[in-house]
DOKE-42831 format. One record per residue (C-alpha): residue in one letter; x, y, z. Coordinates in steps of 0.2 Angstrom, whole numbers, padded with zeros to 4 digits, always signed. Layout:
! DOKE-42831
aXYZ
...
***
This chain:
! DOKE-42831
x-0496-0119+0935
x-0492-0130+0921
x-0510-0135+0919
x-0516-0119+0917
x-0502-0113+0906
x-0507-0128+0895
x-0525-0124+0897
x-0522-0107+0892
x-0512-0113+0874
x-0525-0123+0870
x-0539-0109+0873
x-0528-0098+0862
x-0525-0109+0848
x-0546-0113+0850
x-0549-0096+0847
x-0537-0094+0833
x-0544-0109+0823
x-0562-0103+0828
x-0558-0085+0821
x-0549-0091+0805
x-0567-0101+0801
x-0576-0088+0804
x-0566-0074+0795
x-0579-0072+0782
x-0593-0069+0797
x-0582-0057+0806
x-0577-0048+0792
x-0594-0039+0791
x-0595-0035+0810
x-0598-0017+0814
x-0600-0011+0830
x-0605+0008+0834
x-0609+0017+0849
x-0612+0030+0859
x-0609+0039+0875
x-0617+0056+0885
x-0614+0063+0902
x-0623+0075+0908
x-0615+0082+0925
x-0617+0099+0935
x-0609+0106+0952
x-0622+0113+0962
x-0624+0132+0969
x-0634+0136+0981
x-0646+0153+0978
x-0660+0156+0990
x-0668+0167+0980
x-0672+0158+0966
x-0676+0143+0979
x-0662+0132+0976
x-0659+0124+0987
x-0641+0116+0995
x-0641+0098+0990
x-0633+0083+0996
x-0620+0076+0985
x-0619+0094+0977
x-0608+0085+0963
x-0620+0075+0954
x-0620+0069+0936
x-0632+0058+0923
x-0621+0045+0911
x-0626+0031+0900
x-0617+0022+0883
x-0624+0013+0871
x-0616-0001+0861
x-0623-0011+0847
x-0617-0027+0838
x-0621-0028+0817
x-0618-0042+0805
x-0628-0042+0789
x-0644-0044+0797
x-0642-0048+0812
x-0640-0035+0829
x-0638-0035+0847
x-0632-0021+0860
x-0635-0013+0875
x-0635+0003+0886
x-0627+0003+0902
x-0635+0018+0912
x-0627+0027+0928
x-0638+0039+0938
x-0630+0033+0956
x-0631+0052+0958
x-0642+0058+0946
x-0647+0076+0943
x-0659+0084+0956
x-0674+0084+0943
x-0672+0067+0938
x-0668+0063+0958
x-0685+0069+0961
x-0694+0058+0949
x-0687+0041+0957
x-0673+0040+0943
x-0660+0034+0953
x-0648+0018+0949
x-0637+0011+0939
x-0635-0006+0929
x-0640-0012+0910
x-0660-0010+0909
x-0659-0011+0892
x-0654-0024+0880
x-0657-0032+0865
x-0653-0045+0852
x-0664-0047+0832
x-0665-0052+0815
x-0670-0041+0801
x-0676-0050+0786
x-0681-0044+0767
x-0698-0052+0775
x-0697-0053+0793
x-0690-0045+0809
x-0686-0052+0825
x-0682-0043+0843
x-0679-0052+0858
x-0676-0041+0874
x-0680-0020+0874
x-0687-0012+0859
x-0695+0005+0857
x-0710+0002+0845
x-0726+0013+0840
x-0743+0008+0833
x-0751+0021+0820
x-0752+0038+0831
x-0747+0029+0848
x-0765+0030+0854
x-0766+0013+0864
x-0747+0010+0861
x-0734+0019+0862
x-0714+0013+0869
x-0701+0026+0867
x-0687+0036+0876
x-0685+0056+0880
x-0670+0056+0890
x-0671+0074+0894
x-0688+0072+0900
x-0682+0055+0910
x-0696+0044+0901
x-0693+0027+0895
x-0704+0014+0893
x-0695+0004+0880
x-0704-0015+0880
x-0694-0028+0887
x-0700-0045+0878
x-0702-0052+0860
x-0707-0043+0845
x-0710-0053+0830
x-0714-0040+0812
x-0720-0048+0794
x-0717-0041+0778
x-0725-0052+0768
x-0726-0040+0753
x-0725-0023+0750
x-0735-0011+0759
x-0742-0024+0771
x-0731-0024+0788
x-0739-0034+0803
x-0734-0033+0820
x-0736-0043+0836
x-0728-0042+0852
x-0726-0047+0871
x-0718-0041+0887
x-0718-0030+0903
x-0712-0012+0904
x-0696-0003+0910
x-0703+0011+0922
x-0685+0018+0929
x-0674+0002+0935
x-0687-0009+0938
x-0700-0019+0922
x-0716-0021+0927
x-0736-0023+0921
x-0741-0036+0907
x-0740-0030+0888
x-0746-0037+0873
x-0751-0031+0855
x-0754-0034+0838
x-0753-0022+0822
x-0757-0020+0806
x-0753-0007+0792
x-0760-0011+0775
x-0750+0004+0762
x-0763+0001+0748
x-0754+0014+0736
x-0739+0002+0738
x-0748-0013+0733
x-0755-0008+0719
x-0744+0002+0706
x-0759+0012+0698
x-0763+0019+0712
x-0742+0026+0713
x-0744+0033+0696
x-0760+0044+0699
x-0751+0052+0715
x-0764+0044+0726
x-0759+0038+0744
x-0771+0025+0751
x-0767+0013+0767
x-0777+0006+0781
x-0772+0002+0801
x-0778-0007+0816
x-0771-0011+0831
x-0775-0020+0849
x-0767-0018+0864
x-0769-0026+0880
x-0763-0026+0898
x-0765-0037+0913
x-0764-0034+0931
x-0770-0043+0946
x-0785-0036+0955
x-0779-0034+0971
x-0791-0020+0979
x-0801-0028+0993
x-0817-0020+0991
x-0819-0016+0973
x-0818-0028+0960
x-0807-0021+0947
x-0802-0028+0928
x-0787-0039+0928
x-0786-0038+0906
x-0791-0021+0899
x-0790-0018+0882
x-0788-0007+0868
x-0790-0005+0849
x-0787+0007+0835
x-0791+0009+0818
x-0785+0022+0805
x-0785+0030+0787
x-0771+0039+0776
x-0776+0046+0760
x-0768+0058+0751
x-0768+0066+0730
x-0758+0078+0725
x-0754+0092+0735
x-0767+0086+0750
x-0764+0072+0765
x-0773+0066+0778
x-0771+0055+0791
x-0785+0049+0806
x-0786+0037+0821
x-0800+0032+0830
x-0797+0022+0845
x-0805+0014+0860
x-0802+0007+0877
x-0814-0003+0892
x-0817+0001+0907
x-0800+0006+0915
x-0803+0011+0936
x-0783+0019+0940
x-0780+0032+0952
x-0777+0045+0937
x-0796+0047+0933
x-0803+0043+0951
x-0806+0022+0949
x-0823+0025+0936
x-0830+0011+0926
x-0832+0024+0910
x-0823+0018+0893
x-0810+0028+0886
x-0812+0033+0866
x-0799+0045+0858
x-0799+0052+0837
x-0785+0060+0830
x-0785+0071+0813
x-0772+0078+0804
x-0775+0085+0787
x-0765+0096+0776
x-0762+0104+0759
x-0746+0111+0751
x-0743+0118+0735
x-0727+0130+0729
x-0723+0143+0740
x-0741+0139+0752
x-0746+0127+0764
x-0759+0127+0776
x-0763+0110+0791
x-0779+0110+0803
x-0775+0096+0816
x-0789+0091+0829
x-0789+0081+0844
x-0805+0073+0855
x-0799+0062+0869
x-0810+0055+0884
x-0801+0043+0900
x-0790+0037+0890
x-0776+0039+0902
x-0768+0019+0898
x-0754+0014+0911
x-0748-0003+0917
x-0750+0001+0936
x-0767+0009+0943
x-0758+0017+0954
x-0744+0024+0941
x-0744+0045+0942
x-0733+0058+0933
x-0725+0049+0918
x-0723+0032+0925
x-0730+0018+0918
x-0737+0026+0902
x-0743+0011+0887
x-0751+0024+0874
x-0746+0040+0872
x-0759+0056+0869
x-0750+0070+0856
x-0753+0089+0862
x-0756+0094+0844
x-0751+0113+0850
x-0737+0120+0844
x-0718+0119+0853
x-0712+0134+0853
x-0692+0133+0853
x-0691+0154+0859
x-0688+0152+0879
x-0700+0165+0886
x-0714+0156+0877
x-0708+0140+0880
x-0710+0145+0899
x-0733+0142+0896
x-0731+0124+0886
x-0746+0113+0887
x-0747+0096+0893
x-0757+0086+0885
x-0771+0079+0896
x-0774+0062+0894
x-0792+0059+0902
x-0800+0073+0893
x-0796+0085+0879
x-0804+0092+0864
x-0796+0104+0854
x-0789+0109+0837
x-0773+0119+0827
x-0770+0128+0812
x-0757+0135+0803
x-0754+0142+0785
x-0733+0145+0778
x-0733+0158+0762
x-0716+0158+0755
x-0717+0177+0744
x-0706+0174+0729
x-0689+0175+0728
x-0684+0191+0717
x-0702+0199+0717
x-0705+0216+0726
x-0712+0211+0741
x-0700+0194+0742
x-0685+0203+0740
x-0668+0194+0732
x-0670+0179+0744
x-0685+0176+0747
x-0698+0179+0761
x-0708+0167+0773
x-0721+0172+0781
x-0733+0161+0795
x-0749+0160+0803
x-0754+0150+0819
x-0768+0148+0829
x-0774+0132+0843
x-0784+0131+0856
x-0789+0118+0869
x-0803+0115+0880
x-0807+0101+0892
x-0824+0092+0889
x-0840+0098+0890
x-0848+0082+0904
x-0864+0077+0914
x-0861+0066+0929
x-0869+0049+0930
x-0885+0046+0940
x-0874+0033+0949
x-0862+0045+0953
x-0874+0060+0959
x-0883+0046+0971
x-0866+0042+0977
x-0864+0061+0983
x-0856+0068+0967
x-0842+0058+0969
x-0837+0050+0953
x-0827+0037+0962
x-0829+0017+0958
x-0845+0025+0946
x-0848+0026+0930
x-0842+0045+0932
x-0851+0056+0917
x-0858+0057+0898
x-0847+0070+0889
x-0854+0078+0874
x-0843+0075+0857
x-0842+0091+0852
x-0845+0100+0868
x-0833+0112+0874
x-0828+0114+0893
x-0818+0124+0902
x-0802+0134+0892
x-0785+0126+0895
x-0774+0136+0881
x-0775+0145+0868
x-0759+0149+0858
x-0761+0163+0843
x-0743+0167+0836
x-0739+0174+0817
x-0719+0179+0812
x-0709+0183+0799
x-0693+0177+0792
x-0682+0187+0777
x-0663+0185+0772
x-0659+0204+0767
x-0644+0198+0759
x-0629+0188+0761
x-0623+0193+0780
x-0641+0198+0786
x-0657+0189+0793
x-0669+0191+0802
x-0685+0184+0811
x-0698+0191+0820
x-0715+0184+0829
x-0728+0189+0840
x-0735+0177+0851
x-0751+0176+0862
x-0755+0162+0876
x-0767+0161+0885
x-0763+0147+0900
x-0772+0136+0913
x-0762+0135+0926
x-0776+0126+0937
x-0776+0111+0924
x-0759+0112+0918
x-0749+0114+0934
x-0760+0108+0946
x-0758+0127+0955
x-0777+0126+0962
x-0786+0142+0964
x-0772+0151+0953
x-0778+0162+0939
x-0774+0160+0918
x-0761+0166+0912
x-0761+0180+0897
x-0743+0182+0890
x-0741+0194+0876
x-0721+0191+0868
x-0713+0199+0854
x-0695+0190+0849
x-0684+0200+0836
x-0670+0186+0830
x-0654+0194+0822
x-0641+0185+0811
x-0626+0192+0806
x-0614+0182+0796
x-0596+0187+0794
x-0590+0174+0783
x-0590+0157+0779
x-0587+0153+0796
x-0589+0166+0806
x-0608+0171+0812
x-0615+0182+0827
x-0635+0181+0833
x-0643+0191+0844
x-0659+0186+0851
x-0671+0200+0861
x-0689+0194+0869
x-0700+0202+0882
x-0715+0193+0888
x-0728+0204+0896
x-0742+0196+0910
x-0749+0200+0926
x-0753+0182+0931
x-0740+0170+0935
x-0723+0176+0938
x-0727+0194+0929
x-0716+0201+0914
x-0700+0195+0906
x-0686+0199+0896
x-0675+0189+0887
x-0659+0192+0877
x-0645+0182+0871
x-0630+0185+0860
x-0622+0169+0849
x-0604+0168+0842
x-0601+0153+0830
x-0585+0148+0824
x-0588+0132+0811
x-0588+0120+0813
x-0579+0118+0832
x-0583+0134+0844
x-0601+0140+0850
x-0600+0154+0863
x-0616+0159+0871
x-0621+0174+0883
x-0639+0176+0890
x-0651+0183+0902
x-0667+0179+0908
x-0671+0194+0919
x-0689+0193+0930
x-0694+0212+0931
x-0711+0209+0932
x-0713+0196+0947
x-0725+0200+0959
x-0713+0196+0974
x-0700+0210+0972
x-0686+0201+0980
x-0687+0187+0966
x-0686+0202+0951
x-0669+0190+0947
x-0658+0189+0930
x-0657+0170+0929
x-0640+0172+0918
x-0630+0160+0909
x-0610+0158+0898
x-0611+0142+0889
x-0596+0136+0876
x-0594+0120+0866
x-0581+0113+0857
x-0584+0100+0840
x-0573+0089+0834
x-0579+0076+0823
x-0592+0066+0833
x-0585+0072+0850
x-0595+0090+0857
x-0591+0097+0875
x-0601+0110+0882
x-0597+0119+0898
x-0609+0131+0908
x-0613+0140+0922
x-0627+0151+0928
x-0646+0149+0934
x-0661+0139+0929
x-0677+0148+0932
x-0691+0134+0942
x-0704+0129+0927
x-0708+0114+0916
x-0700+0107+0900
x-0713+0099+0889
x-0707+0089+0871
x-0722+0084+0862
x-0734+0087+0875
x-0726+0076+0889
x-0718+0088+0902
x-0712+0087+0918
x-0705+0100+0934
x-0688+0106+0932
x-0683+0113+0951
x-0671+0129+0948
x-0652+0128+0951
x-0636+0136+0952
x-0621+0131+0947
x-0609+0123+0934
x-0613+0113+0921
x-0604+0100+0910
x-0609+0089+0895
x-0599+0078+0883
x-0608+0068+0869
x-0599+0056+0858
x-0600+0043+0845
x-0591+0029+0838
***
């Protein structure tokens, strides 16, 4: 006992001569954080095909904490989802542990990252590492990322590593960027309002060909180049990128290379802009495993360039952005009407204009692939025209209003019209488009400085699909702590009049400083959630739900 108790004295008074040295170092320590869980008692509803589950209790929860000290930084995130969420349950996202961690330098000149990091190479066309944690996706990098800044404007970027898919890392990664900001380098260009940089990028992977009767690329690569000009009040920005041979289950094992361009103009003067943003994209589906499906796995990442609409009937057609062929386009054009002219009124009107449309590609099978029976398996697969046009897979026309009548009133109105492929986008084979007309009337009275109510009214009119929809919600704010909500998503029009159902829900959340709790309860409809293109299923449910977010 006395051993360890002088053991002990001497540790202590170690410690307290090492922090007294070091007082200077530890004096600048930060260290910051977060923490979110995500939890919901489960109900079960026949009707609405929610099923009773297992562990009806269930609950997704991570935290974050990071270490900082001039430049230096290291953290981690410890995640639980032991019993996750039936969505992500479904999706494999089960476990619990530390699957992401890190520790770097950041330098005037230079950046160093050993362990995860999230990391993106001009428009993510070959390489993309990120994290949606509603949509269950990270495939943050877990190696060594090495970033020079040798002078302004010039950033170059090399990395190595496998992937996190889930709880496990897997697949051989490794890349090199480089971004060249011309207008940065040179002053004169700054001056004239010009903006001129240039971008390329490869990316490669490595997995063992282990298929016993095809012979299949261990090393497939990828590069991208890319251009960013802009004067005055116009901007544009394209990407061209190309990948060999890729055989994976996704585009059914053929030997065709994958190319993919990317455009994105714009122009923007007082009170009007107008964008036109286009895609072409052709087997360019780039994963770490060949046998990866769903959102597992992905290295590069393919934008839908349609718009996300944030309106819930709407929101119900997204699209998914399709990864081994795609070409499409979007335009949209914002007039801000003068404040205090006759048609502006005292505040100002906005008014909007959108149109997209995607189609998949307009393609010739192979003679290799017609000799093999018209199957397109372990051939070359198809020729695809560059600017031929296949089969519809959405078209989105939407144009709204917004005007502040005056200091207590607003409101915003739109019309939207989709049509929806849900043999492409869903997978539903056989099942027809869907046309969806929905008008949405949004109401905004505030009281006071603190005091607000919003009223939200949509319908939704189709005969495909699930039928018609109506949609209404009322919103009570009390800033900057209380949000009450009230809503009802009833499905009058559904074919099956025994699912004609109001999926209802009560939400409230409290505020307070950088702690929020939000408490609910009804029913979630069946459908798919999309953020940027990437979507996946969301099963209905029943129940109560509970979230608390803070941060330190």
């Amino acid at each position: 006992m006395k051993v360890k108790l002088v053991g002990l004295l001497c540790l202590f008074l170690g410690s307290c001569y090492f922090a007294n040295s070091q007082s200077n170092f530890l004096k600048n320590s930060k260290i910051t954080g977060n923490f979110q869980l995500d939890g919901q008692f489960y109900l079960p509803d026949s009707v609405i095909g929610a099923d009773t589950v297992k562990d009806y209790v269930r609950a997704n929860a991570f935290a974050n904490i990071n270490y900082s000290n001039g430049g230096f930084s290291a953290g981690f995130r410890y995640e639980f989802y032991q019993f996750p969420l039936i969505d992500f349950e479904r999706i494999g996202y089960v476990g619990n542990g530390i699957p992401y961690f890190y520790a770097g330098y950041n330098h005037e000149y230079f950046e160093v990252v050993a362990g995860s990091f999230y990391e993106q190479f001009g428009n993510g066309l070959i390489y993309r590492s990120y994290e949606n944690r509603y949509l269950g996706i990270d495939n943050s990098t877990v190696g060594v990322k090495v970033k020079g800044k040798p002078y302004k404007g010039i950033i170059l970027t090399g990395f190595w590593g496998t992937q996190r898919n889930l709880f496990v890392r897997e697949g051989q990664i490794r890349g090199v960027d480089g971004d060249f900001m011309f207008s940065e380098i040179f002053s004169k260009l700054q001056q004239k309002d010009i903006i001129f940089g240039i971008g390329g990028s490869f990316v490669s992977k490595y997995e063992k060909d282990d298929d016993p009767d095809y012979q299949l690329p261990e090393n497939v690569a990828a590069a991208a180049a890319r251009l960013k000009f802009g004067i005055k009040g116009f901007q544009m920005d394209a990407e061209y990128a190309f990948k060999i041979n890729d055989p994976i289950g996704l585009n059914n094992y053929i030997y065709k290379n994958g190319n993919a361009f990317l455009l994105n103009m714009s122009y923007s003067m007082k009170g009007f802009g107008v964008s036109l943003t286009a895609i072409r994209n052709d087997n360019m589906d780039f994963r770490a495993k060949r046998t990866a499906t769903l959102n597992n796995n992905l290295i590069n990442y393919i934008p839908a360039i349609t718009r996300e609409h944030t309106y819930a009937l709407p929101a119900m057609y997204p699209y998914s952005s399709q990864t081994n062929e795609q070409i499409g386009f979007q335009g949209q054009i914002t007039w801000n009407i003068k404040k205090g002219s006759k048609v502006g009124g005292k505040y100002g009107t906005e008014l909007f204009f959108n149109y997209s449309r995607m189609h998949g590609l307009k393609k010739t099978l192979t003679q290799d692939a017609v000799d093999n029976g018209n199957n397109i398996a372990h051939t070359d697969g198809y020729t695809s025209e560059i600017l031929g046009f296949g089969d519809l897979f959405y078209q989105d026309l939407n144009f709204g209003i917004n005007r502040k009548f005056n200091s207590h009133w607003k409101l915003g109105l739109e019309y939207v019209y989709l049509i929806y492929n849900q043999e492409i986008i869903e997978g539903h084979s056989g099942e027809p488009n869907v046309h969806s007309h929905t008008i949405i009337a949004d109401l905004t009275y505030k009281i006071n400085s603190k005091h607000a109510l919003r009223l939200e009214l949509q319908h939704l009119y189709a005969k495909e699909g699930k039928g018609s929809w109506a949609y209404g919600q009322l919103e009570y704010t009390i800033a900057p702590h209380w949000f009450i909500s009230i809503l009802d998503r009833w499905n009058y029009g559904n074919p099956e009049k025994e699912k004609r159902v109001h999926y209802f829900m009560f939400s409230g959340s409290f505020a307070y400083k950088t702690t929020k709790v939000t408490l609910s309860f009804g029913k979630q409809y069946e459908g798919i959630l999309c953020v940027g293109g990437v979507c996946r299923t969301v099963p209905a449910s029943y129940g109560v739900g509970l979230q608390i977010v803070t941060a330190f």
